[in-house]
C-alpha positions as CSV (number, residue, x, y, z in Angstrom):
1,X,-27.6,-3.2,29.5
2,X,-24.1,-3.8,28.9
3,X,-24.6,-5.0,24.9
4,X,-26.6,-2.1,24.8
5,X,-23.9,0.5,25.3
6,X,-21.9,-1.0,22.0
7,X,-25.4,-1.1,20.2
8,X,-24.2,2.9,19.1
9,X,-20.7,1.5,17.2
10,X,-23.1,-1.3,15.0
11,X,-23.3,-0.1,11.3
12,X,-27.2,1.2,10.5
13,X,-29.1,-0.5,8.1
14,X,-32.5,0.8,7.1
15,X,-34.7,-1.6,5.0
16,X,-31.7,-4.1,4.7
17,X,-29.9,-1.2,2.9
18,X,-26.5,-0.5,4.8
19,X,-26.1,3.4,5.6
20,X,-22.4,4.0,6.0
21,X,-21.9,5.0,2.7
22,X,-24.3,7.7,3.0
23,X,-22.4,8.2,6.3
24,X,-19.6,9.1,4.6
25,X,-20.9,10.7,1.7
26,X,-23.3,13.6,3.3
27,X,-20.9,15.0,5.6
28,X,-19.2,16.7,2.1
29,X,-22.4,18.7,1.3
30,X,-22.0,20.5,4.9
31,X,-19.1,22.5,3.4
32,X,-19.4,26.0,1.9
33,X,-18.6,26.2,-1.7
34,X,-16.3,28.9,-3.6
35,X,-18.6,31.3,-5.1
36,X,-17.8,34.2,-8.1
37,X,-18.0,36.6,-5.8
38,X,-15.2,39.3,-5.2
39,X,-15.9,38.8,-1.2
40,X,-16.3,35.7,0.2
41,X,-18.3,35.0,3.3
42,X,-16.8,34.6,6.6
43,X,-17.5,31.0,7.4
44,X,-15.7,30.6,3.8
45,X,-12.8,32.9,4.8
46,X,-12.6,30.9,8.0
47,X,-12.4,27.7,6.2
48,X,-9.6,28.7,3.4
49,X,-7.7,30.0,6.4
50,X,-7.6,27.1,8.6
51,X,-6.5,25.0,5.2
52,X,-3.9,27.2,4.3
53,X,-2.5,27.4,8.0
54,X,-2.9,23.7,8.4
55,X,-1.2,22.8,4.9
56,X,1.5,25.0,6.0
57,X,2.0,23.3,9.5
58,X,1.5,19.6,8.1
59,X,4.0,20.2,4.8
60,X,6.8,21.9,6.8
61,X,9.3,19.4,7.4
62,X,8.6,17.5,4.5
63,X,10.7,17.7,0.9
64,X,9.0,19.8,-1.7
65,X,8.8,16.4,-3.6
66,X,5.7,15.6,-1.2
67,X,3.4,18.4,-1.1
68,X,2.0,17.0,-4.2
69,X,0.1,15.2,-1.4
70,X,-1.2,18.5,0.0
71,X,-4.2,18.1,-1.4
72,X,-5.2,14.7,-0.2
73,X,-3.8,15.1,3.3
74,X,-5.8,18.5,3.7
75,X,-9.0,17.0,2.5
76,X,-8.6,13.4,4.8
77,X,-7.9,15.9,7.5
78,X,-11.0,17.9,7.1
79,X,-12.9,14.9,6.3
80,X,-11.7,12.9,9.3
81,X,-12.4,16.1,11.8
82,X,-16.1,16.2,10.0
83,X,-16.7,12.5,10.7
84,X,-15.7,12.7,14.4
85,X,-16.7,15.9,15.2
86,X,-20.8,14.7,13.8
87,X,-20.6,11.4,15.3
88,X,-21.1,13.7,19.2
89,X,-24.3,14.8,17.9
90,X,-27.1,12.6,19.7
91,X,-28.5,9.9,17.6
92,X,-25.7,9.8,14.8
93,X,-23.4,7.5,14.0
94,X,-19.3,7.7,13.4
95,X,-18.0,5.7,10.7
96,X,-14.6,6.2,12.0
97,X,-15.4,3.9,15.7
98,X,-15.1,1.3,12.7
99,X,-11.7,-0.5,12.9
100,X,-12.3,-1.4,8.7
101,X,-13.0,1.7,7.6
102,X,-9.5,3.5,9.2
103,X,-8.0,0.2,7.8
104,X,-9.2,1.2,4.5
105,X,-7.6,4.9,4.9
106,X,-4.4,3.5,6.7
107,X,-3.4,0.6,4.6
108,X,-3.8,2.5,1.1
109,X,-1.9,5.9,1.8
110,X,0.5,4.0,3.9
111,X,1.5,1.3,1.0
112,X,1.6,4.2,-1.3
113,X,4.1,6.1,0.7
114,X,6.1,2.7,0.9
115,X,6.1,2.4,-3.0
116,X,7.0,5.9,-3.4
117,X,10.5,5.5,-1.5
118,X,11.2,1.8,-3.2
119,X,10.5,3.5,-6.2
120,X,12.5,6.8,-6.1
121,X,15.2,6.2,-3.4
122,X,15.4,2.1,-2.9
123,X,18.6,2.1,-1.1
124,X,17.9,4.7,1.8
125,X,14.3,3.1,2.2
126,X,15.7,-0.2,2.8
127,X,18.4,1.4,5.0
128,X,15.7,2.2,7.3
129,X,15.8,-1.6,8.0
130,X,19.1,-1.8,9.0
131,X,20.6,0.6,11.7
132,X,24.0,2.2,11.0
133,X,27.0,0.8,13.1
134,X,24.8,-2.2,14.1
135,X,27.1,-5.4,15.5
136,X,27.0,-8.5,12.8
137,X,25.3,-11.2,14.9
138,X,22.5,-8.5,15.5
139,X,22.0,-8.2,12.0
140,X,18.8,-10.9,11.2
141,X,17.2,-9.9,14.5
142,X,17.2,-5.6,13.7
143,X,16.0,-6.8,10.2
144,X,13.2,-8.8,11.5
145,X,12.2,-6.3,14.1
146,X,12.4,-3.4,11.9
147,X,10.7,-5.4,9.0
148,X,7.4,-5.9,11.5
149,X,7.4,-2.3,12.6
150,X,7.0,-1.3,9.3
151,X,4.2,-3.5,8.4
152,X,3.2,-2.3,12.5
153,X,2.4,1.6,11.3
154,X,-1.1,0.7,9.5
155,X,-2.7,-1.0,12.0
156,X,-1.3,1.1,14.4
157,X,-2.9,4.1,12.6
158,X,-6.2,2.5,12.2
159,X,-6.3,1.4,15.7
160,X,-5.7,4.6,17.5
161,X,-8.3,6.3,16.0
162,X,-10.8,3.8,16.6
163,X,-9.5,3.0,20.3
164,X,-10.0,6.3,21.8
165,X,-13.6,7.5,19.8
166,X,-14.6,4.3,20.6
167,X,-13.5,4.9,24.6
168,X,-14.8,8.4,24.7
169,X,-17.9,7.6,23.2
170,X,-19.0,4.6,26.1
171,X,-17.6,7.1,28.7
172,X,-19.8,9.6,27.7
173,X,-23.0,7.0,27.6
174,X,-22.3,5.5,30.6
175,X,-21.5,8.9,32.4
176,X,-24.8,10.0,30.7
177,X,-26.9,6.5,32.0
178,X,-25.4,7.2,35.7
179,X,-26.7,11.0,35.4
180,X,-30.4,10.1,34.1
181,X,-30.9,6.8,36.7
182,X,-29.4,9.7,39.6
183,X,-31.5,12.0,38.6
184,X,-34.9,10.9,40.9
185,X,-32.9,9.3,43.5
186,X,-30.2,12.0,44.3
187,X,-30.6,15.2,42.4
188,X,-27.2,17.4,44.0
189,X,-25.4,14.2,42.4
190,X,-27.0,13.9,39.4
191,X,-26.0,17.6,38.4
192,X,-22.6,16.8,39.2
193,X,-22.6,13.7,37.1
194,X,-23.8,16.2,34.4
195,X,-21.9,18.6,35.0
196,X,-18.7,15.7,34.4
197,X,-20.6,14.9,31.6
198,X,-20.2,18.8,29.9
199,X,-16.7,18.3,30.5
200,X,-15.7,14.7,29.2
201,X,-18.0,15.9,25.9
202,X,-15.7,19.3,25.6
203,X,-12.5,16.8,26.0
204,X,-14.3,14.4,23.3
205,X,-14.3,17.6,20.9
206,X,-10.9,18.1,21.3
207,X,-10.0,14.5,21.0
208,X,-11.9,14.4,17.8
209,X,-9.9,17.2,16.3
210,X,-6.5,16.0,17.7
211,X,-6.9,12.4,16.7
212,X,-8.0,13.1,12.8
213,X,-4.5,15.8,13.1
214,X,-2.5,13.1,14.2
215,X,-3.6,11.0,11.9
216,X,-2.7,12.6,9.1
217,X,0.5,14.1,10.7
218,X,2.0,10.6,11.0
219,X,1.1,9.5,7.4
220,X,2.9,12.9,6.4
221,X,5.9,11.7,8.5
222,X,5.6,8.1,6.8
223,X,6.4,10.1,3.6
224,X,8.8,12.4,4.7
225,X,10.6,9.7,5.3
226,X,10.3,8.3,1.4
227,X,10.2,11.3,-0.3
């Protein structure tokens, strides 16, 4: 029973074929698409208003230099939130509970904000190794420190998001085992095991927005910091 719980995070294959690419891939034809139209519809209004409010949020503090990136960051966001928010659906499967595919995200747009400020500002991006007013035999130690949380942020990235959907998705299946097996043997129970369930499953919504936001939000403050 217990291999059986993490039998939900194993990549499908049909026919030998593996499906995470169309995972990843049909979650883009879900969106409304601009039409010629002098009015657009309201699910469409909806849409350009939650990008333009969350561009605006996101590229606030950072230097005009880097809303070129307002493009990527608003569509990894949406794209993220898509992914999380379809893996809740029963019998689905999240390609983000994979730790190699937020690698895959983290490593690139990280490294690129890296090259950007070794590129454009070498001096203050190495300065971010190095403290101001640090004492001399400190020196080697900050440097070493500083040089391993930087190559830290990635993985950190890649693992938060995986860590909690992959927690809130065996909470709700094991909440949602104890519910079913209570069911015949103590019904008053059993509905409040559901009813916990309704709630940890609102919470896993939320979650699945807020992760995919802070995702992106610390990338964004990877580059403010380069930019």
């Amino acid at each position: 029973m217990a291999l059986n719980f993490f039998d939900q995070f194993a990549s499908p294959i049909h026919y030998g074929i593996p499906l995470m690419a169309l995972a990843l891939t049909l979650p883009w034809m879900l969106y409304p698409t601009v039409t010629d139209r002098w009015l657009n519809s309201r699910l469409l209004t909806l849409q350009g208003w939650f990008v333009n409010r969350f561009t605006q949020q996101l590229l606030l503090p950072v230097n005009l230099g880097g809303h070129k990136w307002a493009l990527l960051f608003t569509s990894l966001m949406i794209f993220l939130i898509t992914l999380n928010m379809l893996g809740l659906l029963p019998y689905t499967f999240t390609p983000t509970t994979q730790l190699s595919l937020n690698m895959g995200l983290a490593i690139p747009l990280w490294l690129a904000t890296v090259i950007i400020g070794m590129r454009n500002q070498p001096t203050h991006a190495l300065g971010h190794l190095l403290p101001e007013g640090t004492p001399t035999p400190l020196i080697p130690v900050l440097i070493i420190i500083e040089t391993i949380s930087l190559f830290i942020r990635p993985v950190a990235l890649a693992v938060r998001l995986t860590a909690n959907l992959t927690a809130g998705h065996l909470l709700i299946q094991l909440i949602a085992t104890g519910a079913f097996v209570l069911l015949p043997l103590m019904p008053t129970v059993a509905i409040l095991t559901a009813t916990l369930l309704f709630l940890l499953t609102l919470l896993e919504v939320a979650v699945a927005m807020i992760q995919a936001y802070v995702f992106v939000l610390l990338l964004s403050l990877y580059l403010q910091e380069n930019v």
